[in-house]
C-alpha positions as CSV (number, residue, x, y, z in Angstrom):
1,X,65.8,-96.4,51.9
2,X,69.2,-96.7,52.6
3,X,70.8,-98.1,56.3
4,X,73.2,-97.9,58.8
5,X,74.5,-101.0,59.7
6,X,76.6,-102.3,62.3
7,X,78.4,-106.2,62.0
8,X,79.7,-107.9,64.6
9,X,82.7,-110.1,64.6
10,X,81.5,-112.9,66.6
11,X,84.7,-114.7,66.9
12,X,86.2,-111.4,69.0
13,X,84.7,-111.9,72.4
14,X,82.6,-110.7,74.3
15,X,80.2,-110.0,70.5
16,X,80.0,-113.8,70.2
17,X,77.5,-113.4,73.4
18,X,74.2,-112.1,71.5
19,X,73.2,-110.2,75.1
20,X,76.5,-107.8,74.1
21,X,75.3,-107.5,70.6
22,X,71.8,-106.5,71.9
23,X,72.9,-104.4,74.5
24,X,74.8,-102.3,72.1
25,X,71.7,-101.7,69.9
26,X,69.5,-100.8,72.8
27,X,72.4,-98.5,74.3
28,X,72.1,-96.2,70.9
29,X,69.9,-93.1,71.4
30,X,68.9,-93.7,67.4
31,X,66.2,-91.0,67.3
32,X,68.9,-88.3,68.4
33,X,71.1,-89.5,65.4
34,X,67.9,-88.9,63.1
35,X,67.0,-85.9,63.9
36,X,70.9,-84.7,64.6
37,X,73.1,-86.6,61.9
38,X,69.7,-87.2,59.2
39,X,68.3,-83.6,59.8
40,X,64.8,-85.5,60.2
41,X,65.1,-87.4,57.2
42,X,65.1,-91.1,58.2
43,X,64.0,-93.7,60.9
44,X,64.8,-96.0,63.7
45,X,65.2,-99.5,62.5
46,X,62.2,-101.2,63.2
47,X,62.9,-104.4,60.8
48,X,66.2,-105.1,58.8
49,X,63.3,-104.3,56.4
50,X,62.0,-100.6,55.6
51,X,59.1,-99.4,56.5
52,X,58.6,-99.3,52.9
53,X,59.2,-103.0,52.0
54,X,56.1,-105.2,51.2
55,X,56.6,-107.6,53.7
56,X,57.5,-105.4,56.0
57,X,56.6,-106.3,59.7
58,X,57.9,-104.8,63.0
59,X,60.1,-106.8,64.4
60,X,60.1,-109.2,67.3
61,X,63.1,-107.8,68.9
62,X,63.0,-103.7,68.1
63,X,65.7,-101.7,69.9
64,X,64.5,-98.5,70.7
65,X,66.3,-96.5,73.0
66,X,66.9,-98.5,76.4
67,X,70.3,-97.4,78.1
68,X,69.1,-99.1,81.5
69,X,68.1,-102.3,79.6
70,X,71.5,-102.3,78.0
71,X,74.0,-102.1,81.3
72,X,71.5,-105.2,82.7
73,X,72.6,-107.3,79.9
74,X,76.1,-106.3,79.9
75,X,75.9,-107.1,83.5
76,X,74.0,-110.8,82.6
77,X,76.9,-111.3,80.2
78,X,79.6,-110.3,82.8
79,X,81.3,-107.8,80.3
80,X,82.4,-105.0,82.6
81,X,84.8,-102.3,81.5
82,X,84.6,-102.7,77.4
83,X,86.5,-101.3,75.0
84,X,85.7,-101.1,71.8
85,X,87.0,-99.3,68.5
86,X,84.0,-98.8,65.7
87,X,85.9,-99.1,62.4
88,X,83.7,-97.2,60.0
89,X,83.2,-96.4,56.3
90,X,84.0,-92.6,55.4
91,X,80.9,-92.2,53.9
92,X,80.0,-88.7,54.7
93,X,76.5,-89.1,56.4
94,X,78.0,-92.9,58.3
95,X,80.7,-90.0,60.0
96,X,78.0,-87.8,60.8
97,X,76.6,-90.4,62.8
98,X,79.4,-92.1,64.7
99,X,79.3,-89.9,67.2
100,X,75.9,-90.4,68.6
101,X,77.0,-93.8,68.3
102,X,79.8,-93.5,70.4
103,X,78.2,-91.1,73.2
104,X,75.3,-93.5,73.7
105,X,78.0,-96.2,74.1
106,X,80.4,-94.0,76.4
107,X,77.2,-93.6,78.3
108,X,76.5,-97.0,79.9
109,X,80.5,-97.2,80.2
110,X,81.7,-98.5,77.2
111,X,84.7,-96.6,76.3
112,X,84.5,-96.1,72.6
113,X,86.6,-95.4,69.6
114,X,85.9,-94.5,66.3
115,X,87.8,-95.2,63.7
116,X,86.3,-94.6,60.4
117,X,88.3,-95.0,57.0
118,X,88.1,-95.1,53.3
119,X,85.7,-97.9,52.2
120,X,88.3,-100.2,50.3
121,X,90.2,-100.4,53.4
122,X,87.7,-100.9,55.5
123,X,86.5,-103.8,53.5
124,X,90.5,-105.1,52.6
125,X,91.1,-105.4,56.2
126,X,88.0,-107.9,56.4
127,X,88.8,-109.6,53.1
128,X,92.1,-110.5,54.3
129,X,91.0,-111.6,57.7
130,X,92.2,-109.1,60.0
131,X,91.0,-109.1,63.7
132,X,88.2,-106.7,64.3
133,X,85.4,-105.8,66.8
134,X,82.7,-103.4,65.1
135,X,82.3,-102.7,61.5
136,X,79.6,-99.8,60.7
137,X,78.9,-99.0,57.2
138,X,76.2,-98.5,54.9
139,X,74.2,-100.2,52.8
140,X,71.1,-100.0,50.2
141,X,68.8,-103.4,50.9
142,X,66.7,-102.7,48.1
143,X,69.6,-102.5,45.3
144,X,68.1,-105.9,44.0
145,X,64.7,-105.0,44.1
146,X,62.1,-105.5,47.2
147,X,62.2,-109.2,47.0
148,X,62.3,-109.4,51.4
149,X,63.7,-113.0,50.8
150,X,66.3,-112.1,48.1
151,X,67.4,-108.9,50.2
152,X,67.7,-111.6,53.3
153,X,69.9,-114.0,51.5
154,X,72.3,-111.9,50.1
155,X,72.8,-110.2,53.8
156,X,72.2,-114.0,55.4
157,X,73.6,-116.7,54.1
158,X,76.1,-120.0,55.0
159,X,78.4,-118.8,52.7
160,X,78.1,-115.3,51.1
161,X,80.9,-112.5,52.1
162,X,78.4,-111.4,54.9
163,X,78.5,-114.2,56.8
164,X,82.3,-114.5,56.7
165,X,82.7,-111.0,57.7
166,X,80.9,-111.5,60.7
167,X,82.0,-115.2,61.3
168,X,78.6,-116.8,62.5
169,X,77.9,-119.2,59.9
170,X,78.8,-122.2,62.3
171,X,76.6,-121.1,65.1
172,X,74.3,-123.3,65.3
173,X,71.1,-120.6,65.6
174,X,72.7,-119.2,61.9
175,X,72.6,-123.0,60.8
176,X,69.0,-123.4,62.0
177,X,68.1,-119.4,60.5
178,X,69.6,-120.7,57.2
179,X,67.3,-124.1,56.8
180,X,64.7,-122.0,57.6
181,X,65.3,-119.3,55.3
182,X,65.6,-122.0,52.3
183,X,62.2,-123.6,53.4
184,X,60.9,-120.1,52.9
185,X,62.7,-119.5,49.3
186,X,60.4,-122.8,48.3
187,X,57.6,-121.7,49.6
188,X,55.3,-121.6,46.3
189,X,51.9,-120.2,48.4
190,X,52.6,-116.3,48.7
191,X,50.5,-116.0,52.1
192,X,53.0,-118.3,53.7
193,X,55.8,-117.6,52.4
194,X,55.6,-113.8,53.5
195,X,54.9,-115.2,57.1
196,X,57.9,-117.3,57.2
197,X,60.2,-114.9,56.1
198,X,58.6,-112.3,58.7
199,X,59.3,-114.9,61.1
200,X,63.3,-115.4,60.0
201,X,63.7,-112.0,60.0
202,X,62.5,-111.9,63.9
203,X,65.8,-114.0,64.5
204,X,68.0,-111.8,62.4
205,X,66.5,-109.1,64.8
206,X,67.1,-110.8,67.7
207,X,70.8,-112.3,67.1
208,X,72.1,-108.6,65.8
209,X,74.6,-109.8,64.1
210,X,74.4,-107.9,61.0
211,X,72.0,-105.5,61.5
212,X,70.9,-102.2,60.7
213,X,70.6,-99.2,63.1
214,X,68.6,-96.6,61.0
215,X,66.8,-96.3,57.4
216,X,67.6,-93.1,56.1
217,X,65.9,-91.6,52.9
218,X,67.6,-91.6,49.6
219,X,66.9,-88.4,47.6
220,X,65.6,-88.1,43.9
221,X,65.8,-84.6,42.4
222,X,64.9,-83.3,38.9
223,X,64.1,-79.8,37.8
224,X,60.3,-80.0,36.4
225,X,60.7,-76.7,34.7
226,X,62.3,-79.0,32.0
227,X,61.7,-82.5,32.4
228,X,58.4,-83.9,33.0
229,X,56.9,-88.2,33.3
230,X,60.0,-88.9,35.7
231,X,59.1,-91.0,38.5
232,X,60.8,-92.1,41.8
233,X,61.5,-95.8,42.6
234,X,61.3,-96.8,46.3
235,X,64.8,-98.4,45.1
236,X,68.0,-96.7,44.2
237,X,67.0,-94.8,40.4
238,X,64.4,-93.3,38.6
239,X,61.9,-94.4,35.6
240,X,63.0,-92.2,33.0
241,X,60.5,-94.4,30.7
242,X,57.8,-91.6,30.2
243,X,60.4,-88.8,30.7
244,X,60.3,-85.6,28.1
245,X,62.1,-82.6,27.9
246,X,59.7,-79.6,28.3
């Protein structure tokens, strides 16, 4: 599975305020964009984890479609009259969703912008710095494999490129969510170890800093007429290992 993700910069106010960050997820009508920008062919994030993961478990904190629940926190937060501008990856099926994202936004009266652009300049502008409020792009969790602790640390971590995009590696729930992610990578007893890093990823859920908004299905095609023993991974390629030409 592949995701839409949105990152926060948390040193741009009010998205240092984790009830704005929240809100914003709720706000998003996310089964709309699968069905209208997917064509059916993905999911609400339940997890930053698939569905399909092995430790897999639904989240704590799951943001299904709340637009009432949003305008209360914005209200709790005192953010009144937001503005924001989504700076967004080109990617063709990222585009095809920005604008549910931005008419979910619009509707509990947060005039939104989008702004998507090529990739490399989405990601210079963060490189260097630059001032920003929403970053959505896309990303494959499983490229490494569906290691749930490996795909966490390279999303999570005190001082991967992540972390300084979004600028939250000083707070001190990221400082705690890091010690506890280490105690879980040294973990040697399986059982516990998957239970710890379902419980980390409850806090990922619930700060939203970088965090995805839908799964979507990544497609494997091969004509069978003429190839036969190829086999899907439930990660980006296929096993060719048994493949012969008809």
């Amino acid at each position: 599975m592949n995701n839409l993700f949105l990152i926060f910069n948390t040193r741009h106010k009010p998205f240092d305020d984790v009830r704005v960050r929240q809100a914003l997820h709720y706000a998003i009508d996310t089964e709309k964009m699968v069905q209208v920008a997917l064509k059916g062919h993905g999911k609400p994030a339940s997890s930053f984890l698939d569905e399909g993961n092995p430790g897999y478990r639904r989240a704590a904190t799951v943001y299904d479609h709340d637009p009432d629940r949003a305008r209360a926190l914005l209200r709790a937060a005192g953010v009144k009259d937001l503005k924001i501008e989504i700076l967004a990856v080109n990617v063709s099926w990222i585009v095809d969703c920005l604008p549910t994202v931005k008419s979910s936004w619009d509707a509990i009266g947060v005039e939104t912008t989008l702004a998507p652009q090529e990739t490399t300049a989405v990601f210079t502008k963060m490189d260097q710095k630059q001032d920003y409020q929403v970053v959505a792009a896309a990303s494959n969790p499983n490229q490494f494999g569906l290691d749930a602790d490996l795909i966490m640390h390279y999303n999570y971590g005190p001082e991967n490129l992540w972390m300084q995009y979004t600028r939250w590696a000083g707070d001190p729930v990221a400082r705690q969510l890091f010690k506890d992610m280490d105690r879980a990578t040294r973990e040697p007893d399986p059982a516990k170890k998957r239970a710890m890093v379902q419980d980390y990823v409850d806090v990922v859920a619930e700060q939203a800093v970088l965090y995805p908004v839908v799964h979507n299905e990544l497609m494997t095609a091969w004509d069978a007429r003429k190839l036969s023993g190829i086999r899907a991974q439930p990660y980006p390629g296929v096993n060719l290992l048994q493949a012969r030409w008809i």
